[in-house]
N, C-alpha and C positions, 0 to 999 in steps of 0.2 A: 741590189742584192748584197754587195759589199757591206751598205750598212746592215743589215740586218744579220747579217752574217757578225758582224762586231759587238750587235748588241743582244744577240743571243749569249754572245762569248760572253758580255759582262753581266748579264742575268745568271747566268752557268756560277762566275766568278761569287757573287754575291750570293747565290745561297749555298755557296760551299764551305767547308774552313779551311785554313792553308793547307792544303795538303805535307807539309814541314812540320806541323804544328806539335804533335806527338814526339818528334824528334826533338824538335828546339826545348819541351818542355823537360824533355828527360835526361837533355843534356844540363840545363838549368841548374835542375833539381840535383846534379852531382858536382856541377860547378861549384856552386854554393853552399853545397851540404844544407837543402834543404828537405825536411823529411817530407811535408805533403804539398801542395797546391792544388787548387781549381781554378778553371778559367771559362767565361762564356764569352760569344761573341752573339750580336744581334747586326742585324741588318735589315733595312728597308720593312723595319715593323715586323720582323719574322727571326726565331730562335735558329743562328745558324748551328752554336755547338754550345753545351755545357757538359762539363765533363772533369771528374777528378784524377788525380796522380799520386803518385805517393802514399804514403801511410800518416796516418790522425797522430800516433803518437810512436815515438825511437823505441823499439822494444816491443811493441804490440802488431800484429798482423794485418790488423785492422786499416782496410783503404779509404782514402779519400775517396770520393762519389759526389755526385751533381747534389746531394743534398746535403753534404756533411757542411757544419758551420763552423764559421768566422768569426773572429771578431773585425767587424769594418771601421771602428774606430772613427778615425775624424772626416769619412765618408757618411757618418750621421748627419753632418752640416749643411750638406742639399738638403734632407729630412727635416731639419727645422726650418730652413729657408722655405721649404715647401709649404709645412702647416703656417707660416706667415701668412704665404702667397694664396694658401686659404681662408683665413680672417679677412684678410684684404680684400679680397673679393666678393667677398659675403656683407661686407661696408663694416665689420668689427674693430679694424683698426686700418691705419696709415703708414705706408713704413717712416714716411715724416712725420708721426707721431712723436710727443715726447716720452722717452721712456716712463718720466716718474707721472705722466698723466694714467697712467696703468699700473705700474708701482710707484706709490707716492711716499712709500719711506725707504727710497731705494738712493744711495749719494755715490758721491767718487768723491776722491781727495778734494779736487780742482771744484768748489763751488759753481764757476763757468760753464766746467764743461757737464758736469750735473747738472744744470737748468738746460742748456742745448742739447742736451745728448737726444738722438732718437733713433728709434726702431732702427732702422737702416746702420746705423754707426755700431748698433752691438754685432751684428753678423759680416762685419766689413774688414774688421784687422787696421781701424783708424782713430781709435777712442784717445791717441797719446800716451797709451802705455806701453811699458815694453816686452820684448820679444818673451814671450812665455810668463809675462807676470801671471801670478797666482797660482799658477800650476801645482806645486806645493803643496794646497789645501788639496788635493784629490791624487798625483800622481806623486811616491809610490802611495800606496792604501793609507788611508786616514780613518779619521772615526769623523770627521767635517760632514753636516749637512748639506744640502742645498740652501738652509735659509741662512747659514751658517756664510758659507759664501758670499751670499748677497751683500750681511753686515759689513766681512773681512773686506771685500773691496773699496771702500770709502780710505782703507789704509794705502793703497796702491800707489806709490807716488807715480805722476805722469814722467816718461821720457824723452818725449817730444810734445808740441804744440801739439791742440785738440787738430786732427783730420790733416796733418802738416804730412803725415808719413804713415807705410803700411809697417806694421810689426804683426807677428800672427799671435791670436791669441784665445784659448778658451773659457776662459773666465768669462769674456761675456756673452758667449753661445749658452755658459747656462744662465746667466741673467735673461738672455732671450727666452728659454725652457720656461722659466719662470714667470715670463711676461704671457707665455702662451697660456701658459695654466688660468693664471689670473683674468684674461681677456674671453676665454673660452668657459669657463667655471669647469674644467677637468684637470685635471692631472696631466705633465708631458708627455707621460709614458702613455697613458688610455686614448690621448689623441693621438698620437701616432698608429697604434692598434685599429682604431678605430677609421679615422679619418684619410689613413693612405694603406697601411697595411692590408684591408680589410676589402677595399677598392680592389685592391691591386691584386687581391687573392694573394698574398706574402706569405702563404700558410706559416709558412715555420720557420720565418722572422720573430724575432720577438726582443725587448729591449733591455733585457740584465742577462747575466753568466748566472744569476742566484739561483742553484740548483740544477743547472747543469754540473754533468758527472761525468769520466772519463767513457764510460759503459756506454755515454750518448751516443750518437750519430756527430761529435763533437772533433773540430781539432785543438789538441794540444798544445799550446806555445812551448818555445822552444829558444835556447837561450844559450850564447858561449859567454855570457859575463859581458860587462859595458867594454871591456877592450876589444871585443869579439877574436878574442886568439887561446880562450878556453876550449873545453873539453864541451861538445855541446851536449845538451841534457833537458827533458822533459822539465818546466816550472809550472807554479801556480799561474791561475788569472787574475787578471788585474781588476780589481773591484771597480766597477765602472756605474754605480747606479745614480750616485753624486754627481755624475758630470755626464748624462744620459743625454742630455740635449749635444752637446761636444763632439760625445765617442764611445755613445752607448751601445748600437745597436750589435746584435749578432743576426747573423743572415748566409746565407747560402747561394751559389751564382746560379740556380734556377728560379728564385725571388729576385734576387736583383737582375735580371735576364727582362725579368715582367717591368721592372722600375726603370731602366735605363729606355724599354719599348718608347714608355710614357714619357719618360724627358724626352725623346727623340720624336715622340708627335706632338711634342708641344702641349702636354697635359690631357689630350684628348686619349679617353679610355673605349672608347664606343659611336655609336651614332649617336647617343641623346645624352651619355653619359662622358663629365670632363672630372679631373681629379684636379686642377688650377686650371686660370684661362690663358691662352693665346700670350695677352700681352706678360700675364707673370712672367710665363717661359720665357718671352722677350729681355724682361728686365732682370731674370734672375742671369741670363748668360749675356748681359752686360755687364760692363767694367763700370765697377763703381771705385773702385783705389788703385791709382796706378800704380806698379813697383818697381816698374824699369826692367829691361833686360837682364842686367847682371845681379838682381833682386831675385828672381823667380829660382824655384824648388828646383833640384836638379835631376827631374822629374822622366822629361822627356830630351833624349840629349842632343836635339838640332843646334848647335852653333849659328847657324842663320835666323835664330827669331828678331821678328822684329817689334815686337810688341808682350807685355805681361802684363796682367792686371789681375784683380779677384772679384769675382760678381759678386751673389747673395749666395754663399755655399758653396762657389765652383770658383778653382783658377780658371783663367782664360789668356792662352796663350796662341800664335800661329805655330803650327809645324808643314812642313812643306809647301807653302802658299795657302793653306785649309785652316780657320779658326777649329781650335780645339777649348774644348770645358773637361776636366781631369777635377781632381782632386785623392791624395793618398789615406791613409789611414795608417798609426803605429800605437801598437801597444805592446810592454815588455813582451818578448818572444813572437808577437804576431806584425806583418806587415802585410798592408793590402793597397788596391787602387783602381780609381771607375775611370775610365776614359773615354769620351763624347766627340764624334765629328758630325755635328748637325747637317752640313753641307753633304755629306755622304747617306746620315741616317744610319750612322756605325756609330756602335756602342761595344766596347771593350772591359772586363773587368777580372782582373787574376788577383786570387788571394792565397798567403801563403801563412805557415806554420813557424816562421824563425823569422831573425831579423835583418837578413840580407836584403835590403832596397834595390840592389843590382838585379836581382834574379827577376822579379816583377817589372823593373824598365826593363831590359830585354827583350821577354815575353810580349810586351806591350807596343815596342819600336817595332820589334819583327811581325806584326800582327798590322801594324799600321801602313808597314813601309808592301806588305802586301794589298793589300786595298788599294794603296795609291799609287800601284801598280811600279814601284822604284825598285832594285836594286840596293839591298840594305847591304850594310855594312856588319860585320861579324859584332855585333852587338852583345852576346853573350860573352867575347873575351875581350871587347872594349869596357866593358861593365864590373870583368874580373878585374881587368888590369890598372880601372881607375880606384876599386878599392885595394887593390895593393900600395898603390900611392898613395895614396889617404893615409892609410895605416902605417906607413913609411914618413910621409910629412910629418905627422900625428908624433909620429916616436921621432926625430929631431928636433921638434919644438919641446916635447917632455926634459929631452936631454939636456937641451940648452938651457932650461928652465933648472935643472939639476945642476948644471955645470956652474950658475949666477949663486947657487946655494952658499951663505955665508956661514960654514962648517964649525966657525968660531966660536960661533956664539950661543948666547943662552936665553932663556928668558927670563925679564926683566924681575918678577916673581919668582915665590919656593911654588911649583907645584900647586901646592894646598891650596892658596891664594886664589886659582882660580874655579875651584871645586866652587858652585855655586850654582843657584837658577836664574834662567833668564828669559826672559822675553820679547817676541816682538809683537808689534800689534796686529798685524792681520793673522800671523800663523800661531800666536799662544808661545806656549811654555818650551824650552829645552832647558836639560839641568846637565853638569856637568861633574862628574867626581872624579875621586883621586883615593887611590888605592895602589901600597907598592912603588910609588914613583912613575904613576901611570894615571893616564886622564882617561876617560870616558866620556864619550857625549851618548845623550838620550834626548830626541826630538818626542813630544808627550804625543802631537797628534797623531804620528806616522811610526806605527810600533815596529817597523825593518828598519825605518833611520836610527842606526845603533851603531855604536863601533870606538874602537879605541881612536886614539889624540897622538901622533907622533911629532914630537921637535923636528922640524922644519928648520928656521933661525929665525934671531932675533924675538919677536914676541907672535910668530908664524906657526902655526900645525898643519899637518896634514890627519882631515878624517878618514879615517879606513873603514868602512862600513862593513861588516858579518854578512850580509848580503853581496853578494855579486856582480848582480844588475844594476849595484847602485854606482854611477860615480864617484870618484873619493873627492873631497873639496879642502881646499886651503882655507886652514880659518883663522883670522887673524885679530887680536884685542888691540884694540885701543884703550892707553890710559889717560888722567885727566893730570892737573896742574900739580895733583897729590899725588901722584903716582899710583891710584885706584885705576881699579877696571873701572873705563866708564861704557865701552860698549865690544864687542863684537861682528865681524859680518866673515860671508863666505862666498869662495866662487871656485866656481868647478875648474879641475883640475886642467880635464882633456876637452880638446874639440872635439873628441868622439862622442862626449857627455850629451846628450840630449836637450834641448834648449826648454825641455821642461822640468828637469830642473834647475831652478833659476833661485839657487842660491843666494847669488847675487843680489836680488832683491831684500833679501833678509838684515834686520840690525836686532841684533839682540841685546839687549841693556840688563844688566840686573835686579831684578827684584828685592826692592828693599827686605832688607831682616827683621823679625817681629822680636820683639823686643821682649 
């Protein structure tokens, strides 16, 4: 009688939502100063809650609701990992395929690792490059292609050995997009629509912002500027259709309610119908690149993991003795994230309208740590208190950086001298003027990378960007034996800077003058 009496209780427990849930959410939401979130929980193959908070946009009435959409961002990369794991299946291709057997005018820098590269390494975060290479050509807004892309990555110098190391990266999530197009004879976007959307009845998913309007069913991103200690305020979205495979989709948590079902029964849609098979799901929430412990996102905040890795489109972490599959999603003003306990048949997903990453681990810990029935720890001012440090570390490292500032000095040139255009090979053109005793940089593909050139020292600037969102970066010239410019490079200022952009990457060299 006792057991049945216990396992009533956990049948009761599981198709309930935390009874706290409303609360934790809407304290979140003021912790953080976030304006709207949704959040769905699934269980054992059944919709326990979807349900919105908050309001779509600061200044508008208008509430969030189980329908209003997201941007999910780099929660799209199960989504290409998936249409993979259906070529694969269907015998179209191999994830040990070689990539250029499918695109064969497709290179990387490294000759090597362009003849070995395969399927499997572009969705892995192991190709040798580093931490956000290429980012650049697509985040912020560019005019870059997708084929466009493809060429610029042959410039990517590698930063570690081929498969030596995890670095995350989406440059080649849309080479994957790409590979999918070409192996399928559709388009990324029409096979996703088609071949998982469409399944999965995703009604009102769909994979660009293009023509989405505030008037939608839409939420708003939402932004205090890259230092996050502004004035928050309603911005644009972020053009996403270039890098659709990465961090396209837009989606709603009663769509992805129906998508998390399907990962958690293992692709099985039905009695006769599957969306991928048994073993995909196997391998996709296997660890294919190990990252170590003190490597992993700082996602989920158990201190006790013992183990991190990245499948095909999922991390894969332990959190309290339970393999979990997560994965976040960030785009200027929006932050989201999916989280999976297969062993429970629990699927978690809170998306939100600003860029506090606190407010969604929260929501997410206290959601998990009731399922597995613990005694969570106040999460929601663990989550505050560790971005007050942050932003405290953050501005002690600035200052020290201020304080090494050599005040003395000048650079090496008049001004004028370095008024000029330049380039680099994978991102194109910047040019650079002088007007008044003032520099200007202008990035040609990225029309918000704009902003005046402040002396720094020595032959060092600081770029101030007219946008907000953007981090400022340190730019520094390099001269040659003539005392000419002979190149350029940049790297972001703040740790709070985004690891996409990855300035760093960048040499810009001058363009010869025509004569």
């Amino acid at each position: 009688m006792r057991l049945l009496i216990l396992l009533a209780a956990a049948l009761t427990l599981a198709a309930q939502a935390p009874p706290l849930l409303d609360e934790w959410v809407e304290r979140s939401l003021k912790q953080f100063e976030v304006p709207g979130m949704a959040v769905a929980i699934v269980k054992d193959g059944n919709l326990v809650t979807a349900k919105g908070y908050g309001v779509r946009k600061l200044g508008n009435p208008a509430k969030v609701d189980e329908h209003t959409l997201f941007g999910i961002a780099s929660n799209t990369k199960a989504f290409t990992t998936a249409a993979l794991s259906i070529l694969v299946d269907e015998g179209k291709l191999s994830w040990d395929d070689k990539v250029t057997q499918h695109l064969p005018g497709f290179s990387l820098y490294d000759p090597y690792i362009t003849r070995e590269l395969t399927v499997r390494d572009l969705v892995t975060h192991r190709t040798g490059l580093g931490l956000g290479a290429g980012d650049l050509m697509f985040w912020p807004n560019t005019n870059f292609t997708r084929e466009q892309v493809l060429k610029g990555a042959r410039y990517l110098k590698p930063a570690t050995s081929f498969r030596s190391a995890y670095a995350y990266n989406n440059t080649m999530f849309v080479v994957a997009g790409e590979l999918i197009a070409a192996v399928s004879g559709r388009n990324y976007d029409d096979f996703i629509r088609d071949r998982i959307f469409k399944p999965l009845q995703m009604t009102e998913a769909r994979m660009s912002n293009n023509g989405l309007t505030d008037t939608a069913n839409t939420a708003v991103p939402h932004s205090r500027g890259w230092r996050l200690e502004g004035t928050l305020k309603p911005i644009a979205w972020t053009r996403d259709d270039t890098w659709a495979a990465a961090a396209g989709i837009k989606a709603n948590v009663t769509d992805l309610s129906k998508w998390m079902i399907a990962q958690l029964n293992e692709g099985k849609l039905g009695e006769n119908q599957r969306l991928f098979s048994e073993r995909m799901s196997r391998l996709m929430f296997s660890a294919q690149t190990v990252m170590g412990v003190g490597q992993q996102p700082k996602n989920l905040g158990d201190p006790e993991a013992q183990f991190a890795a990245y499948g095909l489109g999922w991390f894969l972490k332990d959190y309290r003795g339970r393999k979990v599959a997560y994965h976040g999603g960030g785009l200027t003003g929006m932050v989201t994230q999916t989280t999976l306990v297969p062993q429970l048949k629990l699927g978690i997903v809170v998306l939100t309208n600003q860029e506090e990453g606190g407010a969604f681990q929260a929501i997410t810990n206290l959601i998990l740590d009731h399922y597995f029935c613990v005694i969570s720890p106040d999460w929601i001012a663990t989550q505050h208190t560790n971005r007050l440090n942050g932003l405290k570390r953050n501005n002690e490292r600035e200052q020290k950086a201020l304080a090494a500032r050599r005040a003395d000095t000048k650079p090496s040139l008049e001004l004028a001298a370095f008024a000029h255009t330049y380039s680099d090979p994978w991102y194109g053109q910047a040019t650079i003027t002088a007007s008044n005793d003032t520099l200007s940089l202008r990035m040609h593909a990225t029309p918000d990378l704009k902003g005046r050139l402040e002396h720094f020292h020595h032959n060092t600037f600081v770029a101030r960007w007219e946008d907000p969102t953007i981090p400022d970066a340190y730019l520094t010239f390099q001269l040659d034996a003539k005392g000419e410019i002979e190149s350029f490079k940049m790297e972001a200022i703040s740790d709070l800077a985004d690891f996409s952009f990855d300035y760093h990457h960048l040499e810009f060299r001058p363009v010869p003058r025509k004569n």
